[in-house]
ZABA-672951 format. One record per residue: residue number from 1; residue in one letter; x, y, z of N, C-alpha, C in turn. Coordinates in Angstrom, 3 decimals, padded with zeros to 6 digits. Each point is the difference from the previous one (the first is absolute). Layout:
REM residues N
i->NUM, aa->a, n.X->X, n.Y->Y, n.Z->Z, ca.X->X, ca.Y->Y, ca.Z->Z, c.X->X, c.Y->Y, c.Z->Z
...
***
This chain:
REM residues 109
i->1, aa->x, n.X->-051.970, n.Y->-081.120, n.Z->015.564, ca.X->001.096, ca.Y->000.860, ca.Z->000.387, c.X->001.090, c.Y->-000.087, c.Z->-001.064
i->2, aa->x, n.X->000.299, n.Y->001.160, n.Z->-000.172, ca.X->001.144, ca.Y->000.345, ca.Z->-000.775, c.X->001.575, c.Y->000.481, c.Z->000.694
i->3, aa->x, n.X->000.800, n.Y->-001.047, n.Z->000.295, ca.X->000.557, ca.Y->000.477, ca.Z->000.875, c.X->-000.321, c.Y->000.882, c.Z->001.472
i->4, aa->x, n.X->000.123, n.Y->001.528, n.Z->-000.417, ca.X->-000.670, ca.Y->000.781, ca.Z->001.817, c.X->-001.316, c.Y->000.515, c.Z->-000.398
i->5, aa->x, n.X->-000.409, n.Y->-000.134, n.Z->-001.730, ca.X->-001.216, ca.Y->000.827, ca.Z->-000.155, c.X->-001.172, c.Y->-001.451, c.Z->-000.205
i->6, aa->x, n.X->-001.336, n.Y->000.534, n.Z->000.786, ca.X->-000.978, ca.Y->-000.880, ca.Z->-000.692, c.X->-000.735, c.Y->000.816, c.Z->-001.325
i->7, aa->x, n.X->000.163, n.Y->-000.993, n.Z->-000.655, ca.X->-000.072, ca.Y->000.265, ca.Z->-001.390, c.X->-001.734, c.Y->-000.565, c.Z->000.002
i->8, aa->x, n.X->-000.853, n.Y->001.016, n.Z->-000.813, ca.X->-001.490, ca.Y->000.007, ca.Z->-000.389, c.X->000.280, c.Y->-000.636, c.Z->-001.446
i->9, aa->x, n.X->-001.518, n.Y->-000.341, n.Z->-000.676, ca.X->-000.026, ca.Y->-000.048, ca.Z->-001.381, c.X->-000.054, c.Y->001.676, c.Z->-000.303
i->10, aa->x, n.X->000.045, n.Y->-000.039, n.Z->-001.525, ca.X->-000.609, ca.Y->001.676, ca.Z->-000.419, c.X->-001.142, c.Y->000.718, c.Z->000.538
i->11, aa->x, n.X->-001.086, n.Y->-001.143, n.Z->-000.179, ca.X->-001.239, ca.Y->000.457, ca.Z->000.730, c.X->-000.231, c.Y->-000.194, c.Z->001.026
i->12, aa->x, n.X->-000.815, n.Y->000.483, n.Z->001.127, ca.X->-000.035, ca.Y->-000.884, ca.Z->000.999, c.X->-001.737, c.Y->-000.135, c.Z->000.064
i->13, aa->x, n.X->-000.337, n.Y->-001.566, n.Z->000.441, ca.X->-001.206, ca.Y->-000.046, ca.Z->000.100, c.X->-000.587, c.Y->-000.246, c.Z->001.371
i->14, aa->x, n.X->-001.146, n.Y->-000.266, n.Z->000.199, ca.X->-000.488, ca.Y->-000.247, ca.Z->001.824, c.X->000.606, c.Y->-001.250, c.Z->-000.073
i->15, aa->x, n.X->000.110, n.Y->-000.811, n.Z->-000.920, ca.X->000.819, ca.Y->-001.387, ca.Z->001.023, c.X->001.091, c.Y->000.852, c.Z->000.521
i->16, aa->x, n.X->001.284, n.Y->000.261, n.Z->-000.370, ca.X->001.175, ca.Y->000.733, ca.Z->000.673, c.X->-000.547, c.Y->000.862, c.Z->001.374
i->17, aa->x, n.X->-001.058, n.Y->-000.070, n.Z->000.051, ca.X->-000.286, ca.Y->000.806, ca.Z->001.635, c.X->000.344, c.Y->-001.224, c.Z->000.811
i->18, aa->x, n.X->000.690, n.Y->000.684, n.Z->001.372, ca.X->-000.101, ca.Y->-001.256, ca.Z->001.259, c.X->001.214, c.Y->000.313, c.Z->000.935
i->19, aa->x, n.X->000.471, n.Y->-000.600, n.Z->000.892, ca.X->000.981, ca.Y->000.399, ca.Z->000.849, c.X->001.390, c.Y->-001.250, c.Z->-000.460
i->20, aa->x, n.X->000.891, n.Y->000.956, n.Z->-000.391, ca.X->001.135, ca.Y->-000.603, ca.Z->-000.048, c.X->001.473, c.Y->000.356, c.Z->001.118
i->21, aa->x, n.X->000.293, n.Y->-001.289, n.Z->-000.448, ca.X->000.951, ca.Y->-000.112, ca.Z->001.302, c.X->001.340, c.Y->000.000, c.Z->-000.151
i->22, aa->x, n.X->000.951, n.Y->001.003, n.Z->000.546, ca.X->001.268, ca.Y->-000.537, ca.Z->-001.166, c.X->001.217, c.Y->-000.215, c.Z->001.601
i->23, aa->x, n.X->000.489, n.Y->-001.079, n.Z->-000.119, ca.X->001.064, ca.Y->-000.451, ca.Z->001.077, c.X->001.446, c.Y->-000.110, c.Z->-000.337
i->24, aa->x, n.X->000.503, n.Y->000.993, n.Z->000.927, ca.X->001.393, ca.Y->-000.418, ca.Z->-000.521, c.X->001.069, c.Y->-000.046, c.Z->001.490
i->25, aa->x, n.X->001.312, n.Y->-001.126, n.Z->000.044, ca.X->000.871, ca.Y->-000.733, ca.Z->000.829, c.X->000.998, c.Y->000.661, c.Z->-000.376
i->26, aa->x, n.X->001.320, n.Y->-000.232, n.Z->001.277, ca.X->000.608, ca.Y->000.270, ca.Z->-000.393, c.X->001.029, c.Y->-000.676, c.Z->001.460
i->27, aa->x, n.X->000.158, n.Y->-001.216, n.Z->-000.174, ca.X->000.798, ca.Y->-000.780, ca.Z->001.143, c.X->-001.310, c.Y->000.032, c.Z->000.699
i->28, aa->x, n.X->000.185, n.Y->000.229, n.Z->001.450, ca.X->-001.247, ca.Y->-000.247, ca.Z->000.685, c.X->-000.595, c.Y->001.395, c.Z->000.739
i->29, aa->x, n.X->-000.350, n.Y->000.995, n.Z->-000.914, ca.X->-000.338, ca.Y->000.888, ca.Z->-000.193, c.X->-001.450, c.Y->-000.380, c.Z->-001.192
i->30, aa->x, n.X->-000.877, n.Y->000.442, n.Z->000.607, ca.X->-001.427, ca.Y->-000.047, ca.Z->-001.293, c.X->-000.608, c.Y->001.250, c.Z->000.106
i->31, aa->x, n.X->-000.738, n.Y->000.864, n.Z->-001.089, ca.X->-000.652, ca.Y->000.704, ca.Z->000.027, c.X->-001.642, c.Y->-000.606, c.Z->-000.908
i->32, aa->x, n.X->-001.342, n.Y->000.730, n.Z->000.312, ca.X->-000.674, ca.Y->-000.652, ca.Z->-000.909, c.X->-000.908, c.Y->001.358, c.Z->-000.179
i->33, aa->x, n.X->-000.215, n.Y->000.813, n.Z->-000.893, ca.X->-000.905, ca.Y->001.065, ca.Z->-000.837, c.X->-001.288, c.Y->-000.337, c.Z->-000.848
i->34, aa->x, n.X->-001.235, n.Y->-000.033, n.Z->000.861, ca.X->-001.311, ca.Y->-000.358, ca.Z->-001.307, c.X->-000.175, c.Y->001.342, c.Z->-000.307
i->35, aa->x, n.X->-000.527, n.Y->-000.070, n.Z->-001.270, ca.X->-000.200, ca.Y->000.823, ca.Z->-001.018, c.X->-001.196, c.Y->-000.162, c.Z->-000.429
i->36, aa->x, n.X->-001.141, n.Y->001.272, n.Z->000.052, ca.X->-001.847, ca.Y->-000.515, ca.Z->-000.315, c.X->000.419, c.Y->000.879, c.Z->-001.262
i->37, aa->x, n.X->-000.611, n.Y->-000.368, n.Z->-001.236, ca.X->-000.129, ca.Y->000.193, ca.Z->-001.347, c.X->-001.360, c.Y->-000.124, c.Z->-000.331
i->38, aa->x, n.X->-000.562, n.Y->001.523, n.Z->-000.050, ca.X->-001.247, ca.Y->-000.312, ca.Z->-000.911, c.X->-000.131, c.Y->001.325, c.Z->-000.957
i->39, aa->x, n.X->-000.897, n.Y->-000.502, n.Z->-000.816, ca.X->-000.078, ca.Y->000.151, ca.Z->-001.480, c.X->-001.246, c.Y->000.931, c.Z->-000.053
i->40, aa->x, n.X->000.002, n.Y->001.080, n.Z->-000.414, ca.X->-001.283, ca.Y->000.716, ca.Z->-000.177, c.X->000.404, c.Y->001.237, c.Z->-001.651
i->41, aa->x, n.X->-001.457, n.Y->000.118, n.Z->-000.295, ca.X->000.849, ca.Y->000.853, ca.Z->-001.488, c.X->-000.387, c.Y->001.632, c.Z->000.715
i->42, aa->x, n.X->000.147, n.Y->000.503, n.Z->-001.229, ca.X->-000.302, ca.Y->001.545, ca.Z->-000.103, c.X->-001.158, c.Y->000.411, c.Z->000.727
i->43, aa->x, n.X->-000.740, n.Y->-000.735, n.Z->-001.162, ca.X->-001.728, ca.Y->000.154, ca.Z->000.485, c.X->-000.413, c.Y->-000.095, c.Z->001.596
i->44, aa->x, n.X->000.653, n.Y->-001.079, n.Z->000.591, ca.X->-000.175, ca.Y->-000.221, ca.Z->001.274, c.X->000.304, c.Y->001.150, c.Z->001.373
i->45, aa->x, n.X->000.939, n.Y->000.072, n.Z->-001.055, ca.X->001.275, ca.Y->001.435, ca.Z->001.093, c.X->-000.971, c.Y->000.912, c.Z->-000.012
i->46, aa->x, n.X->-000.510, n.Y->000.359, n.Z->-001.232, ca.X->-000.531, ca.Y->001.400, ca.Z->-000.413, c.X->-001.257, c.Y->000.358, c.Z->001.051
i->47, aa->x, n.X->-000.844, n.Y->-001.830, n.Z->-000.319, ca.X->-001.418, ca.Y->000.330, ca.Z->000.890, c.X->000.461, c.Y->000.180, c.Z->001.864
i->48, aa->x, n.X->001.120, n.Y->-000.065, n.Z->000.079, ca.X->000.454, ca.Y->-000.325, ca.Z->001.359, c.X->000.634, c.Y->001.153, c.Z->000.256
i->49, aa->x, n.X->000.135, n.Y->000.746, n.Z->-000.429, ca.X->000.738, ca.Y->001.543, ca.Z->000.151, c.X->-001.253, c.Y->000.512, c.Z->-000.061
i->50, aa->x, n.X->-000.781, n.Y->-000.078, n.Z->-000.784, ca.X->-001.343, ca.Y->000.492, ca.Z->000.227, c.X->-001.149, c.Y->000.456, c.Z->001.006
i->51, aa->x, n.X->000.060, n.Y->-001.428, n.Z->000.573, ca.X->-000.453, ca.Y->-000.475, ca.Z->001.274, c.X->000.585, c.Y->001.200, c.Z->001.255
i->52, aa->x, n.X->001.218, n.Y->-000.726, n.Z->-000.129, ca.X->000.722, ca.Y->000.618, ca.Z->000.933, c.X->-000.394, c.Y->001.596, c.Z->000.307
i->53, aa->x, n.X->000.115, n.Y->000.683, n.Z->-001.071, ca.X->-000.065, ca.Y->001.681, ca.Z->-000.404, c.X->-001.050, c.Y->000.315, c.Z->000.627
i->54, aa->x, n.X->-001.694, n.Y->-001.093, n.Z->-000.458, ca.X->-001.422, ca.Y->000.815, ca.Z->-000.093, c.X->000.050, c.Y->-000.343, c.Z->001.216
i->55, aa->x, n.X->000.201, n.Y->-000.795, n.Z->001.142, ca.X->-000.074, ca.Y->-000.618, ca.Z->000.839, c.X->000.555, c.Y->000.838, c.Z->001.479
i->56, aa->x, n.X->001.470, n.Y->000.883, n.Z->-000.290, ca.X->000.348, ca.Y->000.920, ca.Z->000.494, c.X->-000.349, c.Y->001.277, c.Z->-000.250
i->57, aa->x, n.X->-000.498, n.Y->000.534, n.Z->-001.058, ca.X->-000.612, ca.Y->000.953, ca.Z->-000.332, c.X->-001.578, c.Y->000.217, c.Z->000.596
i->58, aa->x, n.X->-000.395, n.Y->-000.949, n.Z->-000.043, ca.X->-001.344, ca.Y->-000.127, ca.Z->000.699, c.X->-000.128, c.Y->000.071, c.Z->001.578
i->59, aa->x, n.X->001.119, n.Y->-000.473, n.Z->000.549, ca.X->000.289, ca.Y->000.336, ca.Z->001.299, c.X->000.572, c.Y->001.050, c.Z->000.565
i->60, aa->x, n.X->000.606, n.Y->001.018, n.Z->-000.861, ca.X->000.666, ca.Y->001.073, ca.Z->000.596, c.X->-001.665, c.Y->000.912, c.Z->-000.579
i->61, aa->x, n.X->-000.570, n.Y->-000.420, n.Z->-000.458, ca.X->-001.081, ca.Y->001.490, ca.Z->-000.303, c.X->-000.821, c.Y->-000.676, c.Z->000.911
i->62, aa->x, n.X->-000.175, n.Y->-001.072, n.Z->000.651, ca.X->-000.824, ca.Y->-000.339, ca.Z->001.355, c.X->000.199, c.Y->000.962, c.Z->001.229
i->63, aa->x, n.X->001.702, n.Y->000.176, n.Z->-000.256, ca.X->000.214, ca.Y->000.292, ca.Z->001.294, c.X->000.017, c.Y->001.375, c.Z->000.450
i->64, aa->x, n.X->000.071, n.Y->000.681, n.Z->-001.529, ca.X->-000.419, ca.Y->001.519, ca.Z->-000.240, c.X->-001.228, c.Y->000.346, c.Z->000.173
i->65, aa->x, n.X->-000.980, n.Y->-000.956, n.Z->-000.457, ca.X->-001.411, ca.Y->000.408, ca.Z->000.354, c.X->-000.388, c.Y->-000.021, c.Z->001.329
i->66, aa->x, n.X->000.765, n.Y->-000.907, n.Z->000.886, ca.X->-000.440, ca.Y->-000.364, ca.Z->001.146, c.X->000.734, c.Y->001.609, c.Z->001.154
i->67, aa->x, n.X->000.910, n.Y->-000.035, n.Z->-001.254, ca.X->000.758, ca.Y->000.959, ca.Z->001.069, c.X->-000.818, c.Y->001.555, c.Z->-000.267
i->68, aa->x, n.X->-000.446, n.Y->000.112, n.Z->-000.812, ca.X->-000.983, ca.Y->001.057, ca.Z->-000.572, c.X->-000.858, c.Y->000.478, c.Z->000.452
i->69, aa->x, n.X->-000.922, n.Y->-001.376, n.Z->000.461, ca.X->-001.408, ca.Y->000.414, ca.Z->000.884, c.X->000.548, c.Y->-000.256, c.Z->001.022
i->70, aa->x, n.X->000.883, n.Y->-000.528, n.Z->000.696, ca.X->000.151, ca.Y->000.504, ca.Z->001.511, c.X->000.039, c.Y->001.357, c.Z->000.150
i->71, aa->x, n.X->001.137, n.Y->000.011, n.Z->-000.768, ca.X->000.521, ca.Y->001.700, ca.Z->000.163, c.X->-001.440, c.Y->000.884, c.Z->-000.176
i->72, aa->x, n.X->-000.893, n.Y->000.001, n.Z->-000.854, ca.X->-000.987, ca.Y->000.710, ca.Z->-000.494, c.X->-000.874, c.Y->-000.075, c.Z->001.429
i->73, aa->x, n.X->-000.687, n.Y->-001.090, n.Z->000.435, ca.X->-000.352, ca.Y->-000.390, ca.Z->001.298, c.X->000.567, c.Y->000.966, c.Z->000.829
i->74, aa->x, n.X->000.806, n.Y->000.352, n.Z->000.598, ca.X->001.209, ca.Y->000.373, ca.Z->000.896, c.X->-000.519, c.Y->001.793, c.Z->-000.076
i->75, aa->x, n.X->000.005, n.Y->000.018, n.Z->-000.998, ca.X->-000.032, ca.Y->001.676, ca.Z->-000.697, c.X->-001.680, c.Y->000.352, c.Z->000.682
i->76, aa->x, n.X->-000.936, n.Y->-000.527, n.Z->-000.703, ca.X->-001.163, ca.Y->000.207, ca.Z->000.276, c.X->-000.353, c.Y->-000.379, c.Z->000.916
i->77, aa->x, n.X->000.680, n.Y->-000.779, n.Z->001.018, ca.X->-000.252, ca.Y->000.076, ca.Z->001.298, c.X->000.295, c.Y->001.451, c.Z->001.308
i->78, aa->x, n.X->001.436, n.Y->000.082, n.Z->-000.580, ca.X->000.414, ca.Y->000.983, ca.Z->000.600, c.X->-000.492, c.Y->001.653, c.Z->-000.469
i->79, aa->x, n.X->-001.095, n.Y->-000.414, n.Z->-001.025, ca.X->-000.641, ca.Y->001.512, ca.Z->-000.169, c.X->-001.080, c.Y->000.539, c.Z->000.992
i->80, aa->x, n.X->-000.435, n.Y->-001.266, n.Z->000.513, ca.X->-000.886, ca.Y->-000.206, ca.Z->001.120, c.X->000.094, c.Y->000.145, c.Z->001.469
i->81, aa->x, n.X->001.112, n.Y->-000.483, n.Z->000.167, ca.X->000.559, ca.Y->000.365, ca.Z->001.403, c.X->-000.644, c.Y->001.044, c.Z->000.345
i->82, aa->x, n.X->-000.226, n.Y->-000.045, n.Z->001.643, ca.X->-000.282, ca.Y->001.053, ca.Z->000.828, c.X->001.376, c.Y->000.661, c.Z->000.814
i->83, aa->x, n.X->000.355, n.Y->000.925, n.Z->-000.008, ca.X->001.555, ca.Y->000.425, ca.Z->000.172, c.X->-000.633, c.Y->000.285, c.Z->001.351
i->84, aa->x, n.X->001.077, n.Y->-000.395, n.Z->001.174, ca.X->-000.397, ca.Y->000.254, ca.Z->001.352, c.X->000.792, c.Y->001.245, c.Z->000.458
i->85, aa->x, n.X->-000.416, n.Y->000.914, n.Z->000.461, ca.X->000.677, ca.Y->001.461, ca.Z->001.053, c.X->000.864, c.Y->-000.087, c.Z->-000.092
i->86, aa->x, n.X->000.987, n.Y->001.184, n.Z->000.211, ca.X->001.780, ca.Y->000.076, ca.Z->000.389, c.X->-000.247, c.Y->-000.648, c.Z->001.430
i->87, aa->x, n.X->000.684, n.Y->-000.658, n.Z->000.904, ca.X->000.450, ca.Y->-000.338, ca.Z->001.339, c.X->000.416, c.Y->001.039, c.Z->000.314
i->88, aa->x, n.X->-000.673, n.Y->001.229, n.Z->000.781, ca.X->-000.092, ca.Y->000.928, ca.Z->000.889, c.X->000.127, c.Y->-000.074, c.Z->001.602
i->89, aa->x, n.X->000.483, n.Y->000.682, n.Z->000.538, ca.X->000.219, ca.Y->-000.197, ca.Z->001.472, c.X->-000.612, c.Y->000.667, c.Z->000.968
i->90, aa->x, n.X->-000.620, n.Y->000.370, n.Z->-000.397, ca.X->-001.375, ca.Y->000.513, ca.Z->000.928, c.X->-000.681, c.Y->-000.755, c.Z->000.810
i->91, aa->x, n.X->-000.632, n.Y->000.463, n.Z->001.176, ca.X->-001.027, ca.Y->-001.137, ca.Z->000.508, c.X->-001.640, c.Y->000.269, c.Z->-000.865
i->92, aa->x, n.X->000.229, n.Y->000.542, n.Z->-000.482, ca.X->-001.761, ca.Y->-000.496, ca.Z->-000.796, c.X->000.092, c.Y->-000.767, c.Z->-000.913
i->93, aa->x, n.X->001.406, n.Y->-000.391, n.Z->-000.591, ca.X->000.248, ca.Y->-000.911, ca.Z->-001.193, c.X->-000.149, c.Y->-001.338, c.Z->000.962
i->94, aa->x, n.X->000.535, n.Y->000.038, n.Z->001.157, ca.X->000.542, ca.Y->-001.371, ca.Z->000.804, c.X->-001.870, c.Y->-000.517, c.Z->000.539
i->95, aa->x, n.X->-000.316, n.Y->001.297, n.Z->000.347, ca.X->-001.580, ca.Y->-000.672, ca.Z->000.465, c.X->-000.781, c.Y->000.052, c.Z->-000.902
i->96, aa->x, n.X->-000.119, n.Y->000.221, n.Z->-001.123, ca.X->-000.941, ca.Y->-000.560, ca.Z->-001.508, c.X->000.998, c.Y->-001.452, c.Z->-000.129
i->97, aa->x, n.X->001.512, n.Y->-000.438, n.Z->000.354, ca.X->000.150, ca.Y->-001.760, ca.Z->-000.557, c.X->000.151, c.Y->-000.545, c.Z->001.119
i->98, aa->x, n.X->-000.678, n.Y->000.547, n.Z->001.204, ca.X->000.589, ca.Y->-001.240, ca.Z->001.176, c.X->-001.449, c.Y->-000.740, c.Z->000.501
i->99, aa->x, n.X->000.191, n.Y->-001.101, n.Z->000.002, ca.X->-001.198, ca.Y->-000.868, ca.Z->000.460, c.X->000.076, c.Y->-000.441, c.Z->001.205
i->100, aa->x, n.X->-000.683, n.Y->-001.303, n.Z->000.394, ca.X->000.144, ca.Y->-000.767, ca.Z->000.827, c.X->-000.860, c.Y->-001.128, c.Z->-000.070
i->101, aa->x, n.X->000.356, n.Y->-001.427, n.Z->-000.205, ca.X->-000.891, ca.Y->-000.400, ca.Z->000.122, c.X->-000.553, c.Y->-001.093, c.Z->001.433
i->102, aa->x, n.X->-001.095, n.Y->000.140, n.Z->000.265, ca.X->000.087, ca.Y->-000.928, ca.Z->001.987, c.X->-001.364, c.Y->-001.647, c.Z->-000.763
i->103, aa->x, n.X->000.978, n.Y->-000.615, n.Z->000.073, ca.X->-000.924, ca.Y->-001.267, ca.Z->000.459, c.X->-000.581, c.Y->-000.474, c.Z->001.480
i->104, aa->x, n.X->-000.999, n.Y->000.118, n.Z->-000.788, ca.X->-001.098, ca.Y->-000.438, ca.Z->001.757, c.X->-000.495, c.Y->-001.487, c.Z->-000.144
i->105, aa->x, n.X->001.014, n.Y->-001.462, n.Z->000.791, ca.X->-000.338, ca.Y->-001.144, ca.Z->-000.129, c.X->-000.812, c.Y->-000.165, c.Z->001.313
i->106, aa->x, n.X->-001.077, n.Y->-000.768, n.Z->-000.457, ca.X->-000.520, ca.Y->-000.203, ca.Z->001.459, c.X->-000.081, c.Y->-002.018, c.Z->-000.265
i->107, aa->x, n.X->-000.134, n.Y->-000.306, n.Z->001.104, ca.X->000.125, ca.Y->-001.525, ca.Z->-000.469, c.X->-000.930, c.Y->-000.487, c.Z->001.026
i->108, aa->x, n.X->-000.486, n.Y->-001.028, n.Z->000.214, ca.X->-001.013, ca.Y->-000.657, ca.Z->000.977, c.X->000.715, c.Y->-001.319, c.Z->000.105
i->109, aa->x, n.X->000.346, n.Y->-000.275, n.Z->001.311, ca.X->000.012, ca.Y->-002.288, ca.Z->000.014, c.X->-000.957, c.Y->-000.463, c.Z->000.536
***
């Protein structure tokens, strides 16, 4: 520590990675702030932005494809449909959909 700043070397290497702790009083008042410091270069960032990108990119065209053939599914289903009559109020419409059905239980003890 440099006075309020913590002061690095120029470079920083993986030893300087780790959790630091910086405490400061003031009568009987304390505060205490850790600080995690780690060290990674360019190269690292770069493959890690990378990652990140193909990783989300690969998942949003999952979700397009998925959403694709549903939809496609959906379509060619509904070319098929059998479209049922207007609901007419007639009685020959009512006695071509009215049923009945009678169960006949017979039982023996």
């Amino acid at each position: 520590m440099d006075g309020v700043a913590m002061v690095f070397q120029s470079k920083l290497t993986g030893q300087d990675e780790g959790l630091y702790s910086c405490r400061a009083s003031f009568y009987h008042h304390t505060a205490t702030v850790n600080i995690q410091v780690e060290v990674t270069s360019e190269d690292k960032q770069f493959a890690l932005a990378a990652v990140i990108c193909i990783s989300s990119a690969s998942a949003l065209i999952l979700i397009l494809v998925v959403t694709l053939w549903v939809w496609c599914k959906r379509q060619n289903r509904s070319q098929y449909k059998v479209k049922k009559p207007a609901v007419t109020e007639s009685k020959e419409y009512a006695r071509m959909v009215s049923y009945s059905i009678v169960l006949d239980i017979k039982s023996t003890v």
